[in-house]
C-alpha positions in Angstrom: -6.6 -19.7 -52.8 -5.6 -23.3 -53.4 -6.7 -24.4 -49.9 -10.3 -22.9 -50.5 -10.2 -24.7 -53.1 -9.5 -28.0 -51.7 -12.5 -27.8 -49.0 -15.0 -26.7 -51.7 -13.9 -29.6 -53.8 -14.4 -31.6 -50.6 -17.5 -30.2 -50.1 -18.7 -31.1 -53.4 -18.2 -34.9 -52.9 -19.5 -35.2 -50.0 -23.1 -33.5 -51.1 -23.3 -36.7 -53.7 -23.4 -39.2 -51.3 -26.4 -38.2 -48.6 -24.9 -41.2 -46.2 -21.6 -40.2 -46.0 -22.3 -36.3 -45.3 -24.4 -37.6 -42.8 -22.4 -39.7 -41.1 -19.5 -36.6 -41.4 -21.8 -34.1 -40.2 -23.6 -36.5 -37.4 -23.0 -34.8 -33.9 -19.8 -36.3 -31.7 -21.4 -38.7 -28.8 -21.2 -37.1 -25.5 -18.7 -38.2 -22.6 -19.6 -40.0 -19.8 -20.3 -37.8 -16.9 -17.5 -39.5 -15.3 -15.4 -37.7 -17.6 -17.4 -35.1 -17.7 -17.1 -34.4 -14.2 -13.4 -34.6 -14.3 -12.6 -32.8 -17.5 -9.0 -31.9 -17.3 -9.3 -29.0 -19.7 -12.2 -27.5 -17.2 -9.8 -28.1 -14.4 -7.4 -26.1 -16.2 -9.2 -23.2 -17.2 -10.2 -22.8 -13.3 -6.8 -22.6 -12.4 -5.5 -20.3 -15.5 -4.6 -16.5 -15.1 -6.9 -14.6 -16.5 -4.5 -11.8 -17.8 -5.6 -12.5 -21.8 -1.7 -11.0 -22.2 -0.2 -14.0 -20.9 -2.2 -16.3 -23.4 -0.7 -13.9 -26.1 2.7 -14.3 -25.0 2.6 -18.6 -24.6 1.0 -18.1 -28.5 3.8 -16.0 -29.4 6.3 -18.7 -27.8 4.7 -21.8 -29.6 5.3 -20.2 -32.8 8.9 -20.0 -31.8 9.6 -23.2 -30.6 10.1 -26.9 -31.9 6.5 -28.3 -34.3 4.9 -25.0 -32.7 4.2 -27.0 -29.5 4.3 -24.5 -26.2 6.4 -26.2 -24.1 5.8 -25.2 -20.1 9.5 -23.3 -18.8 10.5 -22.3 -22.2 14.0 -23.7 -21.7 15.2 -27.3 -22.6 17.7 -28.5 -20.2 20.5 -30.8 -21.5 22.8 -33.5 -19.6 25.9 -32.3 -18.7 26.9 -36.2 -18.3 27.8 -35.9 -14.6 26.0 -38.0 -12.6 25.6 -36.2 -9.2 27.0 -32.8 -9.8 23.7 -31.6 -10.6 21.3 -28.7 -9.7 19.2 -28.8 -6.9 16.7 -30.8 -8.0 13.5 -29.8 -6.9 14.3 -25.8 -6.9 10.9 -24.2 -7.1 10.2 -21.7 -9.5 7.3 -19.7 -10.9 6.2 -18.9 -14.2 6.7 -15.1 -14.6 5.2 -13.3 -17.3 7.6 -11.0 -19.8 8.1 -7.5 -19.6 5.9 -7.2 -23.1 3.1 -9.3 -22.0 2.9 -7.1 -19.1 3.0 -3.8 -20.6 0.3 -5.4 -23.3 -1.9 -6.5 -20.1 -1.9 -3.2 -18.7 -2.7 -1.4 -22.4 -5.2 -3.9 -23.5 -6.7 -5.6 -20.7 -9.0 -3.8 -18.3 -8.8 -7.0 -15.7 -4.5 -6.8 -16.3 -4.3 -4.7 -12.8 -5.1 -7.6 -11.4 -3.0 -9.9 -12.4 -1.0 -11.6 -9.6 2.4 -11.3 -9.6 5.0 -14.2 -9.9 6.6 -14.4 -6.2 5.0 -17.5 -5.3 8.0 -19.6 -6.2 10.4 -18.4 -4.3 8.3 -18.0 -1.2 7.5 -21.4 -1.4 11.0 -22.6 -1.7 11.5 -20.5 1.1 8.9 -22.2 3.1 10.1 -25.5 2.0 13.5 -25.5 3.2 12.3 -23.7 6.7 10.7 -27.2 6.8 12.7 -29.6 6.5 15.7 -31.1 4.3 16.2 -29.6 0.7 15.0 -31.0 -2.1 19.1 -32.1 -3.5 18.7 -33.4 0.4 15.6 -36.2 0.0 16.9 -36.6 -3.7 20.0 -38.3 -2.4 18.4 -40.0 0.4 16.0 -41.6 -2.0 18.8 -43.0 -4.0 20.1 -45.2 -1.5 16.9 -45.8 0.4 13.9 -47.6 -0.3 11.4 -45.6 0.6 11.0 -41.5 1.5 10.2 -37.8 1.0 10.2 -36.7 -2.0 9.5 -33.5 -2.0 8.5 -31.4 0.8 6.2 -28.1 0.7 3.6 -26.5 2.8 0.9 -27.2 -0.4 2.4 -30.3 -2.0 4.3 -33.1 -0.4 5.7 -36.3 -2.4 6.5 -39.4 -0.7 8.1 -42.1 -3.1 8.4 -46.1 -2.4 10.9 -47.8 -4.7 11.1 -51.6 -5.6 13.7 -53.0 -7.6 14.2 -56.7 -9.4 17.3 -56.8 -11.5 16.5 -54.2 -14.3 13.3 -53.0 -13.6 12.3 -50.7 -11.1 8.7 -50.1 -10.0 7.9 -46.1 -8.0 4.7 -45.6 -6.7 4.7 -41.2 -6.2 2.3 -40.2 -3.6 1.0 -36.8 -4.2 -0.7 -35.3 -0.9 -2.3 -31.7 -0.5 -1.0 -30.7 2.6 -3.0 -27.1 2.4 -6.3 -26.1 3.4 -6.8 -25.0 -0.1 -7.3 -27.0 -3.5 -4.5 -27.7 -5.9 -5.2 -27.4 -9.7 -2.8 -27.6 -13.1 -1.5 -30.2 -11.4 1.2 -32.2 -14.2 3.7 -34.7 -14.4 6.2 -35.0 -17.7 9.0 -37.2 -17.4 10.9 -36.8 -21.1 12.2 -39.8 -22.9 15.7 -41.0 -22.6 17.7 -43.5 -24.7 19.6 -45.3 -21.2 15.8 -46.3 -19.6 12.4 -47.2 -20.3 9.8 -45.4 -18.6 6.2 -46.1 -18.3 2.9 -44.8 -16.4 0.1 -46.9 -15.3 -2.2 -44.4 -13.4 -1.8 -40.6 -14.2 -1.9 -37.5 -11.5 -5.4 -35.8 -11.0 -5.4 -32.4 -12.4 -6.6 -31.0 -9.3 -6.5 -32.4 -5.4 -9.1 -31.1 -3.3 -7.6 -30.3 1.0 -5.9 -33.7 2.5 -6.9 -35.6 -1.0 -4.4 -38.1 -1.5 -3.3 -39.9 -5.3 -0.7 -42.2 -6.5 1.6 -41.9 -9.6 2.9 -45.7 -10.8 6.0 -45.0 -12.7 7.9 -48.3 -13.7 11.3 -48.0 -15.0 14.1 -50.3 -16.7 17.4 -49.8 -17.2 18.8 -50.1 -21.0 22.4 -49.5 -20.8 25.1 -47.1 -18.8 24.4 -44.0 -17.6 25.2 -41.1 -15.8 22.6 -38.5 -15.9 19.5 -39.4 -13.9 15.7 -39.3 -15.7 13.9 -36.0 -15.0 10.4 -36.2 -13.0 8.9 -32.3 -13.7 6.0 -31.4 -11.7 3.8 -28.2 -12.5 0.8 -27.2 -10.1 -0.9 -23.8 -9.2 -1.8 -23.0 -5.9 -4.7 -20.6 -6.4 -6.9 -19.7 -9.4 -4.5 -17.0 -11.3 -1.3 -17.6 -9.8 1.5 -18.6 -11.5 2.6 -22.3 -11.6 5.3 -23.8 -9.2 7.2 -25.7 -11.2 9.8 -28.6 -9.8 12.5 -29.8 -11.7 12.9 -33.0 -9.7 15.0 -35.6 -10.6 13.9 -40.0 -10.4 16.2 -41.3 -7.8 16.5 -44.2 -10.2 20.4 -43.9 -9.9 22.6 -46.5 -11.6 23.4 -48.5 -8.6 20.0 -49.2 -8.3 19.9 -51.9 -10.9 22.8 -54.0 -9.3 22.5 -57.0 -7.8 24.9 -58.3 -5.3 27.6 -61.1 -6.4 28.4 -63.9 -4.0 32.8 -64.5 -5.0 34.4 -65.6 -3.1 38.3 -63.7 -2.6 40.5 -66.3 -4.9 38.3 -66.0 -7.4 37.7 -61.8 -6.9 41.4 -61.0 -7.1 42.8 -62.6 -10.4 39.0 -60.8 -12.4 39.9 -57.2 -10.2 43.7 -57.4 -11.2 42.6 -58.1 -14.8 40.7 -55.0 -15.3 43.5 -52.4 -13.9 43.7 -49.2 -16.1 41.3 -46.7 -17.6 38.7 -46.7 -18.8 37.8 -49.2 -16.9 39.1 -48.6 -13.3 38.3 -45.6 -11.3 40.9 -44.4 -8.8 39.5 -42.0 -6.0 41.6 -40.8 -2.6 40.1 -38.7 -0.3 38.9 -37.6 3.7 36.5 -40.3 4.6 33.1 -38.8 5.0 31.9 -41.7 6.7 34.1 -44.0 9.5 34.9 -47.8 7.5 32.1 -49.6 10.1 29.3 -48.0 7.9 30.7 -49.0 4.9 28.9 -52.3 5.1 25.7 -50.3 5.5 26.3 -48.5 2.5 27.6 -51.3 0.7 25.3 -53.3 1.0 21.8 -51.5 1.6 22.4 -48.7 -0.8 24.6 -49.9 -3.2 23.3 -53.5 -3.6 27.0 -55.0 -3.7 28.0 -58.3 -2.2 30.8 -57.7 0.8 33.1 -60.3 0.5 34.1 -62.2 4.4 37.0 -61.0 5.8 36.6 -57.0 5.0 37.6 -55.3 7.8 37.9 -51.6 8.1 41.5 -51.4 6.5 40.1 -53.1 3.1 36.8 -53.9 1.9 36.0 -56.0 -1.3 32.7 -56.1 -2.9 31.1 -57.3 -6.0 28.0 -56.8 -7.7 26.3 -57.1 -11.2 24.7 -54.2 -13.4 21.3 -55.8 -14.9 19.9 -53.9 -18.4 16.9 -55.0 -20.0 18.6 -55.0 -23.3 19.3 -58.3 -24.9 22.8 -59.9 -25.3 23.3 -60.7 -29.0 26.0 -63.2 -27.7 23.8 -64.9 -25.7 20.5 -65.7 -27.1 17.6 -65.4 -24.6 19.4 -63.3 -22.1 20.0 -59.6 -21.3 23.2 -58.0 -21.1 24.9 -57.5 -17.6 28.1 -56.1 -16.8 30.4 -57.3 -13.7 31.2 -54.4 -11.1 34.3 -55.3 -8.2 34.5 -52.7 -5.6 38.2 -51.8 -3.5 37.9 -49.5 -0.2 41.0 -48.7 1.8 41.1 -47.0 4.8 44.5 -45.4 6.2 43.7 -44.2 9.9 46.4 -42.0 10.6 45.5 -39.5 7.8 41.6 -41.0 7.5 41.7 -41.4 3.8 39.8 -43.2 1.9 41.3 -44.7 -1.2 38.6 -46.0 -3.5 39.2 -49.1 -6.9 36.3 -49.1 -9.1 36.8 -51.4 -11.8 34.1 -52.8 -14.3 34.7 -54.1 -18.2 32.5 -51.6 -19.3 34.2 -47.5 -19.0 30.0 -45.6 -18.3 29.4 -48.3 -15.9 33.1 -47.7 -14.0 32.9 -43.9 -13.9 29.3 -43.9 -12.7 29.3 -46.6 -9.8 32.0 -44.4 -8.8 30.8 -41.4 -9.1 27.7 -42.6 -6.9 30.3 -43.9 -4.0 32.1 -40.9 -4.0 29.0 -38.5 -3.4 28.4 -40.9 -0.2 31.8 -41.9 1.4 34.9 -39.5 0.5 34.9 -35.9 1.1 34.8 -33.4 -1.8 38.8 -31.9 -2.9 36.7 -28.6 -1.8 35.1 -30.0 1.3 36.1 -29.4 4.8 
């Protein structure tokens, strides 16, 4: 046995040198009773299942997956490079056990009878929607307004404030217990992407006792183009032994969120907007106008962050704004790289269309401005 081997040789040359095997064999110090007190791993075993099966089946799926690191959902989910055509984000679910990890529970394990059964999810998406807006609902609020729900549930509620300065984006996530019971396994993961930089600066308690209250500082910047919004998953248990809800949310963080509006005037608008006709970079949307031309300044400017040029009026609207990226412009020394973005709307009353120009220099930036506006002002082909 060659690893045998290796520790016995180990062994050996540590036993000629008495102040190096102590200093190996010296006990660890102990952690503060701060720490102690709030031991996430304690916090977690309160809150676990304690079917033994299910252990053996999250084992069996380490081994399967990627470094053999269990990954909570089992499932990796990909971009599918649409930016708003997207599953409800938010949809609850609940970790259910497999079919062999239940018929090993009740074989093996005398406490297996009691193991609770996975229905919490959906009865607390249930309860969820009977509340209030759906998650997709607050999602797309949140990516026009400032500040808002999150997520809404009769155990957890999110509220989320967003502030914005040219490429970076600071979110402050307030996690509330809403129930008269505690909350533990309580986890946040938001998984890298290459289009933004994401970093934390205070992390979610594993547990929140009744009414307890705690903030989650997420700052974000933008790095290039992109379509697909950042994924926020949240993971909590309700009840020692019962499986976790889990929410797939998605950061509100949307591309027009990192534009800044661009004071043109129209002479100089016109000849830059007729310079960039054709694809890839113009977008060309007609449509049913979901919304009535005198709130397009609302949305133009409040939740898009564009610059309406004077004279718009409800037949046609001109606006301009800049996408800001914190990623620096090898052209220009010292600076980071921004791309242009002029905005057409046309409004034909007889028929109420809507006849949207996007047009930008770069093609990811043109598609998914334009993408965004449609969600909020024309009518889906399949809409009524």
């Amino acid at each position: 046995d060659v690893d045998l081997q290796q520790r016995t040789v180990e062994l050996l040359q540590l036993a000629r040198d008495q102040d190096k095997l102590d200093e190996v064999l010296s006990p660890m110090p102990a952690y503060a009773e701060s720490v102690q007190r709030n031991n996430p791993l304690v916090q977690r075993l309160k809150f676990s299942s304690r079917n033994r099966a299910h252990t053996r089946a999250e084992l069996e799926e380490a081994a399967k997956s990627e470094g053999g690191m269990y990954k909570p959902g089992g499932k990796k989910v990909e971009g599918d490079g649409r930016a708003l055509e997207l599953p409800d984000p938010g949809r609850v679910s609940a970790v259910k056990p497999s079919p062999q990890a239940a018929s090993e529970s009740e074989s093996s394990d005398s406490d297996g009878a009691d193991a609770p059964q996975a229905t919490n999810g959906t009865a607390a998406s249930a309860a969820s929607a009977a509340s209030g807006p759906s998650p997709k609902d607050l999602w797309l609020q949140l990516c026009l307004a400032p500040v808002g729900r999150f997520y809404n549930s009769p155990h957890l509620v999110l509220e989320m404030k967003q502030e914005y300065n040219a490429a970076t984006g600071r979110l402050t996530i307030l996690f509330k217990n809403n129930s008269k019971g505690a909350i533990g396994n309580i986890r946040v993961q938001i998984p890298e992407v290459p289009f933004m930089k994401v970093q934390t600066f205070s992390e979610v308690p594993p547990s929140m006792k009744p009414g307890e209250q705690a903030q989650h500082l997420v700052q974000v910047q933008c790095l290039r183009p992109f379509l697909q919004p950042a994924r926020y998953a949240v993971e909590y248990c309700t009840a020692p032994g019962e499986a976790p809800q889990q929410l797939p949310l998605l950061l509100p963080a949307v591309v027009t969120k990192f534009i800044s509006p661009a004071e043109v005037q129209p002479p100089q608008f016109m000849p830059f907007f007729e310079s960039l006709a054709g694809q890839p970079r113009e977008v060309l949307s007609v449509g049913k106008a979901k919304q009535p031309p005198n709130q397009w300044l609302n949305y133009l400017q409040k939740g898009f962050n564009l610059f309406v040029l004077p004279g718009s009026g409800p037949t046609q609207t001109l606006a301009a704004g800049t996408l800001n990226t914190a990623t620096p412009d090898p052209s220009q020394p010292g600076k980071m790289m921004t791309v242009p973005i002029l905005v057409r709307l046309e409004y034909e009353g007889n028929q109420q269309l809507v006849r949207l120009t996007v047009r930008t220099q770069h093609g990811e930036v043109t598609s998914s401005v334009a993408k965004i506006m449609e969600t909020y002002l024309l009518v889906p082909p399949n809409g009524s």
